[in-house]
C-alpha positions, 0 to 999 in steps of 0.5 A, a space after each residue: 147584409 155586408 159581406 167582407 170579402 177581403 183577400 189572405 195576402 199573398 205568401 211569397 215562396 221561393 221559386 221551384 218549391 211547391 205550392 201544396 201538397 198533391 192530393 194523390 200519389 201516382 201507383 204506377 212507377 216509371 218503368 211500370 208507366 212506360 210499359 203501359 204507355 206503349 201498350 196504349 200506344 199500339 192499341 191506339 190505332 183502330 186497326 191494330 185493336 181490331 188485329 188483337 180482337 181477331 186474333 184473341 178470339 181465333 182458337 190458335 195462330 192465324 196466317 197473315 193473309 187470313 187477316 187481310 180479307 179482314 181490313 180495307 188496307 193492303 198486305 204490307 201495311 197490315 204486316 206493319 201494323 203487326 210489327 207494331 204490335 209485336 214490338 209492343 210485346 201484345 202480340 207475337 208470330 210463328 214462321 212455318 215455311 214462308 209464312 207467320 201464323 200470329 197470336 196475342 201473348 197471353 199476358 200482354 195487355 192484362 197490366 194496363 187492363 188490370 190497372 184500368 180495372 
C-alpha cells in the first residue's frame, strides 16, 4: 500500500496579515473585559472569597472585628483585604461612629458569574 505524502507548498503572506480566519469572536467587549478581570482578580485571593462568602450569607452588614476571629491574619491585613474588595466594587462599608459594618454589593459579581454561566 503506497501512501503520497507529498506536502501543499507553502503560501507566502505578508507580514502582519493573518493567517486564518478565527474560529470564534470574543462576546465581551474591552470595557466589559476589563471589569470582570478585576472582579477575577480580587477574588483570586483565597481569603478575600472567603470575606464575600461570609459577608454574602451574613443577614446584613458585618463589623470588621466580627471578621477577624474568622481568618488566621491580623486586623490591618483584613482591612486591606477589604480595600480590595471595595476597590473592586464587590463590596462596600458603612461608618457607624469608629467602626465600618461591610456588605457585598448586590450586583457585583453577577456579570462575571452570569458569563461564566
Amino acid at each position: 500500500m503506497d501512501v503520497d505524502l507529498e506536502l501543499a507548498p507553502k503560501v507566502k503572506r505578508a507580514a502582519g496579515a493573518p493567517c486564518c480566519e478565527p474560529v470564534v469572536y470574543p462576546n465581551v467587549d474591552r470595557d466589559e473585559a476589563v471589569r470582570m478581570a478585576e472582579v477575577a482578580k480580587a477574588l483570586g485571593d483565597p481569603i478575600r472569597l472567603q470575606i464575600v462568602d461570609v459577608l454574602r450569607k451574613h443577614a446584613g452588614k458585618v463589623c470588621v472585628y466580627e471578621l477577624v476571629p474568622l481568618f488566621d491574619v491580623s486586623q490591618s491585613t483584613l482591612s486591606h483585604h477589604l480595600k480590595k474588595l471595595r476597590d473592586a466594587g464587590i463590596v462596600d462599608a458603612e461608618r457607624r461612629g469608629l467602626w465600618a459594618y461591610y456588605y457585598v454589593l448586590p450586583d457585583a459579581v453577577g456579570e462575571l458569574a452570569a458569563w461564566l454561566g
